[in-house]
C-alpha positions, 0 to 999 in steps of 0.5 A: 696624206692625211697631214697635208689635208689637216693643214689644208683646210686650216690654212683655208679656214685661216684663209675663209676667216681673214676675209670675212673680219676684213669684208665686215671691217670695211662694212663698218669702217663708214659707222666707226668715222661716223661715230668717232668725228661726232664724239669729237665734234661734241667735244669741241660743242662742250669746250666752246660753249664753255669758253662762250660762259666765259666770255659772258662772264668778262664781258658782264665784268668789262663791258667788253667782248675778249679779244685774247684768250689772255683776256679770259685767263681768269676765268678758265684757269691756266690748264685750258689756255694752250698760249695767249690766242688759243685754248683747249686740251687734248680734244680741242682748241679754240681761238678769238679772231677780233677784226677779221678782214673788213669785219669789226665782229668778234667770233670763238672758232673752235676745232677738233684736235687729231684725226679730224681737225679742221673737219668739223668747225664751231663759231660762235659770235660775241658781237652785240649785233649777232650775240649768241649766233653759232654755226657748223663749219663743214668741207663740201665734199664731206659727207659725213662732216655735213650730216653731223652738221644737220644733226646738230641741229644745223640748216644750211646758211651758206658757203664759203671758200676755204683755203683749201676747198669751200665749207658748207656753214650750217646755223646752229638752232639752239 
């Protein structure tokens, strides 16, 4: 009798401490994502503002903002060129978008790479007229994305409509 009651209580200790690493994983799960997309949204800061001295660079050098990543092969060197419109490495990619639409600016998107790509996203403008602005793209319905946004040092500018659901854009003060 006394065996079975041994192995009683280890399968209920068993039993006791599954649910409770369970109960504090869910209880931590909120700070962990919280943790990790901001780790990945300051990759994609760095990484963007590193392509943005770049872009200085050529722009001081031509007198003209990039309109390819292609353009700023010189100055990145070919470990960060992923093709001829998009840069990066594991962490992130960013893009130049020349023209986009009915606009006739230049801005560099940036997103993370992974889990939470396209959940956080970076611009910044080359435009003379605009120089030096840079926003935080956030989904609406993320409550995290946006929270990181403001923490950045972001304050909301606008919203807009996403192919597949609306951004809250935050203007990034430096």
């Amino acid at each position: 009798m006394s065996k079975i009651s041994a192995r009683g209580n280890i399968l209920f200790n068993s039993i006791v401490i599954l649910l409770i690493l369970t109960a504090a994983g869910l209880y931590l799960r909120p700070y962990y994502e919280h943790y990790a997309m901001q780790k990945a949204f300051n990759a994609v800061l760095k990484g963007g503002n590193d392509l943005y001295s770049a872009a200085q660079v050529y722009y001081i050098a031509k007198r003209v903002w990039p309109s390819s990543m292609l353009d700023l092969r010189d100055n990145l060197g070919s470990a960060k060129l992923v093709s001829d419109w998009v840069a990066g490495d594991k962490r992130y990619t960013c893009e130049i978008a020349y023209g986009r639409g009915d606009r006739s600016t230049h801005d560099m998107m940036c997103s993370s790479r992974g889990r939470f790509k396209k959940v956080l996203l970076y611009q910044l403008l080359l435009s003379d007229k605009k120089l030096n602005k840079r926003y935080c793209w956030a989904p609406k319905s993320n409550k995290t994305a946006n929270h990181i946004c403001v923490e950045a040092g972001g304050v909301f500018s606008h919203a807009v409509g996403g192919q597949i659901e609306p951004y809250r854009v935050y203007q990034l003060k430096r």
